[in-house]
C-alpha positions as CSV (number, residue, x, y, z in Angstrom):
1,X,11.3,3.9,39.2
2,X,11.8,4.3,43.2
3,X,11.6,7.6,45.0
4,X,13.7,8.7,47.9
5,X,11.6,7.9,51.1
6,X,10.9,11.0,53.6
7,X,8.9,11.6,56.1
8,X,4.6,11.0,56.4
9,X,2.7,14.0,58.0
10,X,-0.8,13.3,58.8
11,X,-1.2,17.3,58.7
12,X,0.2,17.5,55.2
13,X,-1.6,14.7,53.7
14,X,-4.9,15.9,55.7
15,X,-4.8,18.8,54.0
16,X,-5.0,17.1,50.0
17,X,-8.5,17.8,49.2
18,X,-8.6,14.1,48.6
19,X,-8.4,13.5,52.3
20,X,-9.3,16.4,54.0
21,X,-12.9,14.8,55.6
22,X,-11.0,12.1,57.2
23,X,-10.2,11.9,60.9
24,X,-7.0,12.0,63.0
25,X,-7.2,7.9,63.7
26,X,-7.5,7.6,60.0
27,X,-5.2,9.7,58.3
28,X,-2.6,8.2,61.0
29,X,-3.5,4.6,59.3
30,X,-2.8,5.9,55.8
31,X,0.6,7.8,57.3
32,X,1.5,4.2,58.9
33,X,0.7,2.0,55.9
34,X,1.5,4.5,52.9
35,X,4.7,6.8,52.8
36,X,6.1,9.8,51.2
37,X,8.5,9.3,48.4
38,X,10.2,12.5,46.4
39,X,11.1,11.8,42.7
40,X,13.8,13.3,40.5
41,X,12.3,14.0,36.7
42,X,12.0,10.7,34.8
43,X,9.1,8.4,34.7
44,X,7.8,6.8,37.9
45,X,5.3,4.3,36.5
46,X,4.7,2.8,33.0
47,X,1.6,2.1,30.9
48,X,0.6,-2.1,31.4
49,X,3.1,-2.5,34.5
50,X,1.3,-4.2,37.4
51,X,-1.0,-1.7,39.4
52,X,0.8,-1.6,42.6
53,X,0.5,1.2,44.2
54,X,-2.0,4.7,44.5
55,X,-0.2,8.4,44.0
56,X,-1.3,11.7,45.7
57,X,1.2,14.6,44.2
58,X,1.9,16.6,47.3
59,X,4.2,19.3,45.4
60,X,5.8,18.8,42.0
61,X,4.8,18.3,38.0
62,X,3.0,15.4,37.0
63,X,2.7,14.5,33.0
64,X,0.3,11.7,32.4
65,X,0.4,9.8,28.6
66,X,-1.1,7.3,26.7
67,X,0.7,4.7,24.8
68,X,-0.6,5.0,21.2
69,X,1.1,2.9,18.1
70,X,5.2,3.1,19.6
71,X,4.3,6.8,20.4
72,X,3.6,8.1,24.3
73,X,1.1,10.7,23.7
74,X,0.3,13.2,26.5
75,X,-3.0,13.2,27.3
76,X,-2.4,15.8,30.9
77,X,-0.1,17.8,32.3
78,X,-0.6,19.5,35.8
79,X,0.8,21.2,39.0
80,X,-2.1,21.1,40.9
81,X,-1.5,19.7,44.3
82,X,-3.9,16.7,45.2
83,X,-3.8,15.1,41.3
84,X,-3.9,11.6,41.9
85,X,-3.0,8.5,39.8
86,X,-2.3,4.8,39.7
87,X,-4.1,1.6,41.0
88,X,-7.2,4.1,41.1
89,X,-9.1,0.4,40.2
90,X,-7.9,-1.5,43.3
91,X,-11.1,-1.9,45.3
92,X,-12.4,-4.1,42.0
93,X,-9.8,-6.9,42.9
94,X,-9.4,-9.8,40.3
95,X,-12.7,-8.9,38.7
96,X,-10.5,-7.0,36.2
97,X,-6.9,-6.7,35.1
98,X,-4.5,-4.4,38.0
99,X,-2.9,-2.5,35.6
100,X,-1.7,0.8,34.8
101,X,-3.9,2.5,32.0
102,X,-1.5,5.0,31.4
103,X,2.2,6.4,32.1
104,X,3.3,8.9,34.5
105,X,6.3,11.0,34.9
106,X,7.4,13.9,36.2
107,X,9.7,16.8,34.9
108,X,10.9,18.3,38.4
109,X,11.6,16.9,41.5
110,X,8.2,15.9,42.9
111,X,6.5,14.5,46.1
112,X,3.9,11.5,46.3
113,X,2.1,10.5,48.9
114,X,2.1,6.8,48.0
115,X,-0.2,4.1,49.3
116,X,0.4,0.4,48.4
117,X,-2.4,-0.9,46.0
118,X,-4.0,-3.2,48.6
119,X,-3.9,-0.7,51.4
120,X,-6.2,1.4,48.8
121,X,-8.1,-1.3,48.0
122,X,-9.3,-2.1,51.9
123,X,-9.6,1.3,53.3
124,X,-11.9,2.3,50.4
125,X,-13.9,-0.8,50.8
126,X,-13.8,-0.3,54.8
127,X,-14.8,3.4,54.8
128,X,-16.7,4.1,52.0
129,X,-18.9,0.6,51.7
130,X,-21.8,2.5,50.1
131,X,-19.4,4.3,47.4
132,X,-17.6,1.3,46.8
133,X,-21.1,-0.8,45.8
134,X,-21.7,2.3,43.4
135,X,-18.6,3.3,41.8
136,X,-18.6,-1.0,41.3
137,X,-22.0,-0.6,39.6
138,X,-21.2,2.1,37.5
139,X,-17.7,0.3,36.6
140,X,-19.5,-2.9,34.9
141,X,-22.8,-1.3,34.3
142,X,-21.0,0.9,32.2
143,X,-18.9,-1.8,30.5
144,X,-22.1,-3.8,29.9
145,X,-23.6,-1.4,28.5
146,X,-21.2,-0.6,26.3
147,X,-20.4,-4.0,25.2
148,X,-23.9,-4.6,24.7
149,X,-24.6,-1.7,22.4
150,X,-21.5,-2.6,20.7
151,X,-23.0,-6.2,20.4
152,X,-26.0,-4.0,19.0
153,X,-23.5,-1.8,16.6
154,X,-22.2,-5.2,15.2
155,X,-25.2,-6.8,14.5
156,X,-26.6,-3.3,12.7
157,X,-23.7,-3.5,10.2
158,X,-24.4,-7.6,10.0
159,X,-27.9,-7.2,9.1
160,X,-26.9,-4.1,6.4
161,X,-24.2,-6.5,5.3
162,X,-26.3,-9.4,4.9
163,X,-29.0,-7.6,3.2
164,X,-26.1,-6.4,0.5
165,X,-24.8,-9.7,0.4
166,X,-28.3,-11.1,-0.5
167,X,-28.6,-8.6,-3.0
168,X,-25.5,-8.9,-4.6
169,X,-26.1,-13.1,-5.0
170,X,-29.5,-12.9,-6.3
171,X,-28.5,-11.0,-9.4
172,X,-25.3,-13.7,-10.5
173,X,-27.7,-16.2,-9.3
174,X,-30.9,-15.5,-11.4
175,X,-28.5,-14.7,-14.4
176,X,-27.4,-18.6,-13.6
177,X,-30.9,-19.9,-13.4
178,X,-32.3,-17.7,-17.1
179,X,-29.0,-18.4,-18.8
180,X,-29.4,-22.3,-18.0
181,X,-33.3,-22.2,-19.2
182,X,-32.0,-20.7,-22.3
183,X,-29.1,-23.3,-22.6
184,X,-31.9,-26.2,-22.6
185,X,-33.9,-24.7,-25.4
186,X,-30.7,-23.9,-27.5
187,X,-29.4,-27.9,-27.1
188,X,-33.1,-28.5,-27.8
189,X,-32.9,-26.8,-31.2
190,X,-29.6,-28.2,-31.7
191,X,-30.4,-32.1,-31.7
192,X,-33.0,-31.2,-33.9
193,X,-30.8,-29.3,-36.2
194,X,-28.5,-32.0,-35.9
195,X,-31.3,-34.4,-37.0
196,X,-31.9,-32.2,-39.9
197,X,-28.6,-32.0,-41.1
198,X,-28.4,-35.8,-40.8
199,X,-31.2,-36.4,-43.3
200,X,-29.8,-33.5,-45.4
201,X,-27.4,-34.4,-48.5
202,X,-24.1,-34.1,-46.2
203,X,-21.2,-36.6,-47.5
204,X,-18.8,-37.6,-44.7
205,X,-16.2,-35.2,-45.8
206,X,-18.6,-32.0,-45.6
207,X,-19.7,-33.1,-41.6
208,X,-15.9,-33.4,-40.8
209,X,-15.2,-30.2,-42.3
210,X,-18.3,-28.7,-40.1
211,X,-17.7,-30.5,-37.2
212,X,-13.9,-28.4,-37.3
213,X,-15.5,-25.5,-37.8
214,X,-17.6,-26.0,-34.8
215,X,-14.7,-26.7,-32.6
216,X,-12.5,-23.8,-34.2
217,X,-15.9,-21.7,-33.9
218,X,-15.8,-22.9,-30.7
219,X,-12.3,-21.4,-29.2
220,X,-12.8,-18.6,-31.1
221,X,-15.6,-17.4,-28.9
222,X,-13.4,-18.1,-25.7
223,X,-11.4,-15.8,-27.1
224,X,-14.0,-13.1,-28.2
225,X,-12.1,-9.6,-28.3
226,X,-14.2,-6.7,-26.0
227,X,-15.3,-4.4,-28.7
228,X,-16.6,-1.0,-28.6
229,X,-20.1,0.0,-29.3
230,X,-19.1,1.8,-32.6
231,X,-17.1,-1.2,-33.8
232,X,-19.6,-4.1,-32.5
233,X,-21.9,-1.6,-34.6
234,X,-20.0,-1.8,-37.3
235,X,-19.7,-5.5,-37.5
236,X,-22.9,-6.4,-37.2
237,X,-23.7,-3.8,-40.4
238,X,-20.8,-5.5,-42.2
239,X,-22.0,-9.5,-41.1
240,X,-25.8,-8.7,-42.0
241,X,-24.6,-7.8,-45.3
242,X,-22.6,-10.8,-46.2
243,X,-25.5,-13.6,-44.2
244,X,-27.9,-11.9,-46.5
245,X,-25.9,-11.7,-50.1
246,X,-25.6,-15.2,-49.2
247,X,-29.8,-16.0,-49.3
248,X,-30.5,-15.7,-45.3
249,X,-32.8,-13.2,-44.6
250,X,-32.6,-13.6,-40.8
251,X,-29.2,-12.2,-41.0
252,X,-29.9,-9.3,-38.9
253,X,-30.9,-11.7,-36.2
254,X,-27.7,-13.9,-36.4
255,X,-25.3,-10.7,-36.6
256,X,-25.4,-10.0,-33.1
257,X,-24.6,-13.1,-31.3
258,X,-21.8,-13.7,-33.7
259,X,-20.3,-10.5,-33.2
260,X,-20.8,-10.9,-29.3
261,X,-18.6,-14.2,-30.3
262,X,-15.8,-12.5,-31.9
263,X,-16.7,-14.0,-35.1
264,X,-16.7,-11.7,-38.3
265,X,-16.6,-11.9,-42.5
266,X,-13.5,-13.3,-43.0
267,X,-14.7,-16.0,-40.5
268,X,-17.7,-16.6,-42.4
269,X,-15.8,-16.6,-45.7
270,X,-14.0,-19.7,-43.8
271,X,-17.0,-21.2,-43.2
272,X,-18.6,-20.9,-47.2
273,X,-14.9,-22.3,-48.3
274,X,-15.3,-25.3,-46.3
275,X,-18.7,-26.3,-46.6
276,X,-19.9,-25.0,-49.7
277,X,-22.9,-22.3,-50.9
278,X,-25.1,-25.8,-50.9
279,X,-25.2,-26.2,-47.4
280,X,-24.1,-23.0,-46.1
281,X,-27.3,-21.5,-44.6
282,X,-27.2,-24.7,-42.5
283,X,-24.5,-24.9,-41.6
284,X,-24.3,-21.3,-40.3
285,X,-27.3,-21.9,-38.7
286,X,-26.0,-25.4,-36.7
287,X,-22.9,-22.8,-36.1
288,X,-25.2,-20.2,-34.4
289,X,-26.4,-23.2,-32.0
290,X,-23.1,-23.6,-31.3
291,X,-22.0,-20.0,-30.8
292,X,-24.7,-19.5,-28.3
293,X,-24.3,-22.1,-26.0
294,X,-21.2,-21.1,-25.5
295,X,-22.0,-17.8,-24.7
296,X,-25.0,-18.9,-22.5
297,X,-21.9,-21.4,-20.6
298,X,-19.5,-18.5,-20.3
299,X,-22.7,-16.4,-18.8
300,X,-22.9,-19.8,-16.1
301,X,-19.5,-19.8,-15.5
302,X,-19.1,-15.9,-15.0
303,X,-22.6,-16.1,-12.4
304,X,-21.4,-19.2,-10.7
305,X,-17.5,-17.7,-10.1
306,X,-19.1,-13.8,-8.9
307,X,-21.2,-16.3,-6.0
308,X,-18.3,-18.0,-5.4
309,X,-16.5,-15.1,-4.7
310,X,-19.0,-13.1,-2.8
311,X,-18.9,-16.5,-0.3
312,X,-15.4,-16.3,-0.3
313,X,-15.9,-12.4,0.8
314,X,-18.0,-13.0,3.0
315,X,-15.9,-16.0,4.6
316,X,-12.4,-13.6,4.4
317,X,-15.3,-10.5,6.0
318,X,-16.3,-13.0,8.7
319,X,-12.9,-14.8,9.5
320,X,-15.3,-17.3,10.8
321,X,-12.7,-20.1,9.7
322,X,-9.0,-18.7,10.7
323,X,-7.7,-18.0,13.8
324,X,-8.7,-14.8,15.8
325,X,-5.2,-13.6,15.4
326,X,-2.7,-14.2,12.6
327,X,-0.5,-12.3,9.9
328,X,-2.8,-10.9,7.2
329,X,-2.7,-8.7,3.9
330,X,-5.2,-5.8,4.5
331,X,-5.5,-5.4,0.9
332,X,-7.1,-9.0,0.8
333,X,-9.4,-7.4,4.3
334,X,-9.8,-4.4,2.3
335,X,-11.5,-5.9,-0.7
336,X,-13.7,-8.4,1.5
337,X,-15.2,-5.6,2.8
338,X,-15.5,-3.4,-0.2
339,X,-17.6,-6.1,-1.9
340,X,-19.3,-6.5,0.9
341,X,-20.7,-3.2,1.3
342,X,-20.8,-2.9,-2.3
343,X,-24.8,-2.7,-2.5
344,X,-24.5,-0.1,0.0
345,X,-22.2,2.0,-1.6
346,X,-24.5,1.6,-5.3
347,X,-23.1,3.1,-8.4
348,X,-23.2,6.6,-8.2
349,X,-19.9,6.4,-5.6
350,X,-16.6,5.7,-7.3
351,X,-14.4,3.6,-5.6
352,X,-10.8,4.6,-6.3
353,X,-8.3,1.7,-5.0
354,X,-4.3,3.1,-4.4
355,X,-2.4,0.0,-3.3
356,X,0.7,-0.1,-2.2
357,X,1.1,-4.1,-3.3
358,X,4.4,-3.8,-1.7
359,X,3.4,-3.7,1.3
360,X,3.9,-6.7,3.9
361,X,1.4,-8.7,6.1
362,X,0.6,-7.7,9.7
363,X,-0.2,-9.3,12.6
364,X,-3.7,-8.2,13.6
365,X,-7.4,-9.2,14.3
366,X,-8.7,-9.6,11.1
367,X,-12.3,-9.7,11.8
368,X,-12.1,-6.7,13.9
369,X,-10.2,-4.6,11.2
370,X,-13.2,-5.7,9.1
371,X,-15.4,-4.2,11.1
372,X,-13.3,-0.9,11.5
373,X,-13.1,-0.9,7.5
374,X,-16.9,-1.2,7.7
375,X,-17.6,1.8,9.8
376,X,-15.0,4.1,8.1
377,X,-17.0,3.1,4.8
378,X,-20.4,3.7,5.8
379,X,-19.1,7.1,7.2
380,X,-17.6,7.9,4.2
381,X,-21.0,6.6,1.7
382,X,-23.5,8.4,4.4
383,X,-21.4,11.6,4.0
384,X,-21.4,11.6,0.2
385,X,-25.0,11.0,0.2
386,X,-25.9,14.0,2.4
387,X,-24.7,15.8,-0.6
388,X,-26.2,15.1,-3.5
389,X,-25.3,10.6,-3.3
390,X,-22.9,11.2,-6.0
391,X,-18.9,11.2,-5.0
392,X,-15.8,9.5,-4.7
393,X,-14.7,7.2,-2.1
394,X,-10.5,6.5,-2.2
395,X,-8.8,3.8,-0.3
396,X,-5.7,4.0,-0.3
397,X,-2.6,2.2,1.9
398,X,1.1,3.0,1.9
399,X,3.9,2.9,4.3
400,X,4.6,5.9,6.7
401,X,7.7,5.5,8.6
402,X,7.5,2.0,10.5
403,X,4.1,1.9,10.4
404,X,1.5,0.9,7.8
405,X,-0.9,3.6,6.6
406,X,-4.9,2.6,5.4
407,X,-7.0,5.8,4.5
408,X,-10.0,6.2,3.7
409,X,-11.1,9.8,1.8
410,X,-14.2,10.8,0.5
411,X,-15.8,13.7,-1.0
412,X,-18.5,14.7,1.3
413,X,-18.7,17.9,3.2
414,X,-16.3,17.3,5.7
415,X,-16.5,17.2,9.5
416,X,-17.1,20.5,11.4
417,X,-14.6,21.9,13.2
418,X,-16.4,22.3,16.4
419,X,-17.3,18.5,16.6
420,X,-14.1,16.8,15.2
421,X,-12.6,16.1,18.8
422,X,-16.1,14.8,19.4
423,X,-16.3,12.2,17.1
424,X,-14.1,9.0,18.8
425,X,-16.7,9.6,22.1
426,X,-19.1,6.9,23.2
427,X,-22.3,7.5,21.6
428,X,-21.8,11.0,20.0
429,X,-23.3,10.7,16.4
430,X,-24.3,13.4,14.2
431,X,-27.0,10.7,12.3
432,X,-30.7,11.2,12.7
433,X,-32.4,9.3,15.7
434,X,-32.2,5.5,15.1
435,X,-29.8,5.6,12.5
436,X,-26.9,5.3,14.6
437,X,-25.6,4.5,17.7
438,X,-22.6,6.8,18.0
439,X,-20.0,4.0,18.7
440,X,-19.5,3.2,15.3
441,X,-16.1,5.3,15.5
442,X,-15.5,4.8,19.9
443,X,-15.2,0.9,18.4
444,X,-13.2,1.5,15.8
445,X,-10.6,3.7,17.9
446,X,-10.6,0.7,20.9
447,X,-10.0,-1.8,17.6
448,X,-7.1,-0.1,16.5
449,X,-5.4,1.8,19.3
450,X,-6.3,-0.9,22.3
451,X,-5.8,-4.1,20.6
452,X,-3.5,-3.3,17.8
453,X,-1.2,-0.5,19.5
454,X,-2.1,1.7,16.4
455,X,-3.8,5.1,15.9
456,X,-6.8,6.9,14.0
457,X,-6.8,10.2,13.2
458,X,-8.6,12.2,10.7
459,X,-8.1,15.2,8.8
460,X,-11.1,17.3,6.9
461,X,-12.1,20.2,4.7
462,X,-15.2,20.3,2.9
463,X,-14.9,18.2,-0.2
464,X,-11.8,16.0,1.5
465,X,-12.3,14.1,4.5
466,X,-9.4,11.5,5.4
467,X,-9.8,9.0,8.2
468,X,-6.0,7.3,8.3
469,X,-5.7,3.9,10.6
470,X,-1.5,3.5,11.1
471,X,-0.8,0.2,12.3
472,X,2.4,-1.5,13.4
473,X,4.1,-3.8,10.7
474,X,5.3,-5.7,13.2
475,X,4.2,-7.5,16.5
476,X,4.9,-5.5,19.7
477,X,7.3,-7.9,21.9
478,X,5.1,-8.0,24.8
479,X,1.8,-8.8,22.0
480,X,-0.7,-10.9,23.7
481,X,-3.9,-11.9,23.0
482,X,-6.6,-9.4,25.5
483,X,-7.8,-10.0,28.4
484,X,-11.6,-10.8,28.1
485,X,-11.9,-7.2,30.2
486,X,-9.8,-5.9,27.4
487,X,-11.9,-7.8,24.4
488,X,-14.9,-6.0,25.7
C-alpha cells in the first residue's frame, strides 16, 4: 500500500533516536533520497513481498505479525516513535533472499520516514563500514552455526535411530538364522523317517492315504487358530492322553507342537481312521516332521517379512528415494517413524494410535516431518522416563477446521509453566549436559511453520502433555520449494 507523500525535515528525522548522532550533511542525504509518507489504517507491507524499502514510524501505531498456517499472528504492537521495520537486511545484498519477514500495518493514521531499500543498503555500508563487517559476521556466523548444530541434531537422532534399527533386525534376523538350523535337522530326520517308512510294511494305498494327510496336515497348520494359554493347556492335556492310549509314550513331547499347529483329537482320530492302529505311531511321527517344518517355515517367513519391513521403514523414515516434496499420508510417516524409534521407546511405554484414516494426503517435506515426528517422540519417551519409564504415549491425527491436526500426548510430568514460552528457542533444553542440544524443538518449529505454513503449539498439565502440529491440507498458491537461505 502507498502513503500520501509530505514533506522531509532533517530536524524531525534528526531527532529519531535512530539518527540522532548523524550530521547536518547527512541527515540532508537521507531527507533527499528518502521521503515522508503518512498512512491511513490498513496494512502497508506484506509478509514475503519484495524488501523494498526501510520504515522509521515518526508518529502513529505500528502492529507487526507473522504469517503462521493461513493465520496472521501478531507478534508486536507499539506507539513508540523511532520503531523501525522493513528491508532491515539490505546491506547483505543477493547473499540472501530481500524479503519481508513479516507484515506490518497500522491502525491510525501514521507517519514513516521511508528510505528506498538500496539507499539503506549504501549509506549503512558507507558510514558504518566497521558495523556492517560485524552485523555480516554475526548474520552468517549465526546461521552456520545453527545449521551446523542442526547438521549435529540430525545426525544425534540418525545414530539413535540406527542403533534401534540394528537392534530391531538382529532379533527377526537371528530367529531366521536358528529357525533355518532347526529346519535342516527336522528334513534330516524326515528323509530318514521316510526311509523307514519305505522299508516298513506300507501297501500303496496306506502311503496315499498318509501322503493326504500330510498335505491336509499341512493347510491345517496355515490355518492354526491363536489359542489362549488355558485352552492351548487344555489341549495339550487332552492330546497327551489320546498319543499315549494309543502306545506312544513320548506323547507329552509331540502335544505341544501339534497344538501350536492347530491340530487336536478329532484330528488325530482322522489320522488312526486312515492309516490304521498298525502303522499309527509312524505315521504320527512322519506327521510331526511335517508339522514342524512348517512351523519352523512360517517362523522364516514371519523373520524375513518383519526385516523387510523395518527396510521399508527405514526407506519411507529416510525418503532417500522420492522426491524432496510430494503429496503424502502422514499416517504412513507416522508409522515409519514409530517403528523406527521403537527400540527407544522399549515396552514399558504404550503406544496408543487414533487415526483418523479419513483423512487426505498433504503436500509436504516428508523427510523433514520425519524428523519433527522424531523429536516430538523422544520428548515425549524422555518425559515418561523421568518418571518412573512406565507411561503412555498417544498419537493421534484428526481434522481441525481446514487444517490437519497430528498430536502427540504423553504421560510425563508436563512442562513447567515458567519455561513453556521457552521451549521453541535455539538451544534452550531442559536435558542434562550432553544430552541435548536444545534445537531439537527450534527445528521442529522452522519444519513446520517456515516450510510448511503450519503451526506447533503445546498444551500441558502434569500427567498430559500435548504437542499438536496443524498443517495445511492443501498447497498454499504461492508454495515453492525454499530458498537454500530458507532450507537452512
Amino acid at each position: 500500500m502507498s502513503g500520501r507523500p509530505m514533506p522531509c525535515s532533517p530536524r524531525e528525522i534528526g531527532s529519531l533516536f535512530l539518527f540522532e548522532k548523524l550530521s547536518a550533511e547527512q541527515l540532508g542525504r537521507l531527507c533527499g533520497e528518502g521521503r515522508v509518507e503518512s498512512f491511513e489504517p490498513g496494512r502497508v507491507y506484506a509478509e514475503g513481498d519484495p524488501a523494498t524499502c526501510f520504515y522509521v514510524m515518526l508518529e502513529g501505531t505500528v502492529v507487526l505479525s507473522r504469517r503462521v498456517g493461513g493465520d496472521d499472528v501478531e507478534v508486536g504492537r507499539t506507539s513508540q516513535r523511532g520503531v523501525y521495520a522493513g528491508a532491515m537486511q539490505a546491506y547483505l545484498g543477493d547473499r540472501v533472499r530481500q524479503v519481508y519477514n513479516n507484515s506490518l500495518r497500522v491502525t491510525e493514521p501514521t507517519r514513516f520516514f521511508v528510505l528506498p531499500a538500496d539507499t539503506f543498503a549504501s549509506v549503512v555500508r558507507e558510514w558504518f563500514p566497521m558495523a556492517v563487517h560485524l552485523l555480516e559476521g554475526l548474520f552468517f556466523g549465526a546461521k552456520s552455526t545453527q545449521a551446523a548444530i542442526g547438521q549435529r541434531e540430525r545426525l544425534l537422532a540418525l545414530g539413535s535411530l540406527s542403533a534401534g534399527l540394528t537392534h530391531e533386525l538382529n532379533n527377526p534376523a537371528a530367529a531366521a538364522v536358528r529357525a533355518t538350523a532347526t529346519l535342516r535337522e527336522r528334513v534330516a530326520k524326515m528323509r530318514h523317517k521316510l526311509a523307514v517308512i519305505a522299508e516298513g510294511p506300507f501297501s500303496r494305498d496306506a502311503l496315499a492315504r498318509l501322503i493326504d494327510i500330510q498335505e491336509r496336515t499341512a493347510e491345517r497348520v496355515a490355518k492354526a487358530p491363536a489359542l489362549s494359554p488355558l485352552e492351548a493347556a487344555d489341549r495339550e492335556d487332552a492330546l497327551t492322553e489320546w498319543l499315549e492310549d494309543h502306545g506312544m509314550d513320548n506323547g507329552w513331547q509331540l502335544a505341544p507342537t501339534f497344538v501350536q499347529a492347530g491340530l487336536d483329537v478329532d484330528w488325530l482320530e482322522q489320522v488312526a481312521a486312515a492309516v490304521g492302529e498298525e502303522i499309527l505311531p509312524g505315521a504320527v511321527g512322519w506327521l510331526n516332521y511335517t508339522v514342524e517344518t512348517e512351523l519352523l517355515m512360517d517362523e522364516i517367513q514371519d523373520s524375513t517379512t518383519r526385516v523387510s519391513r523395518l527396510v521399508d521403514a527405514a526407506r519411507q523414515y529416510s525418503q532417500l528415494d522420492r522426491a524432496p516434496y510430494q503429496v503424502a499420508d502422514v499416517h504412513e510417516l507416522l508409522d515409519s517413524t514409530l517403528l523406527m524409534l521403537s527400540g527407544k521407546i522399549g515396552p514399558r511405554i504404550e503406544v496408543v494410535r487414533e487415526y483418523d484414516r479419513t483423512l487426505p494426503k498433504i503436500p509436504c517435506y516428508p523427510a523433514e516431518l520425519n524428523q519433527v515426528w522424531t523429536n516430538l517422540i523422544d520428548n515425549a519417551v524422555s518425559a515418561v522416563a523421568g518418571v518412573g519409564g512406565e507411561g503412555t504415549l498417544t498419537v493421534r491425527t484428526a481434522r481441525h477446521d481446514d487444517r490437519l491436526l497430528v498430536e502427540f500426548e504423553d504421560s510425563g510430568p508436563g512442562v513447567p509453566p515458567e519455561i513453556r514460552d521457552r521451549i521453541f528457542d535455539p538451544f534452550f533444553t531442559t536435558k542434562p549436559v550432553g544430552q541435548g542440544t536444545g534445537l531439537g524443538l527450534d527445528i521442529s518449529w522452522r519444519i513446520v511453520v517456515t516450510k510448511h505454513h503450519g503451526s506447533l503449539r503445546v498444551e500441558s498439565v502434569p500427567g498430559d502433555t500435548r504437542f499438536q502440529v496443524l498443517l495445511p491440507l492443501t498447497a498454499a498458491p504461492d508454495d515453492t520449494p525454499p530458498t537454500p537461505e530458507e532450507a537452512a
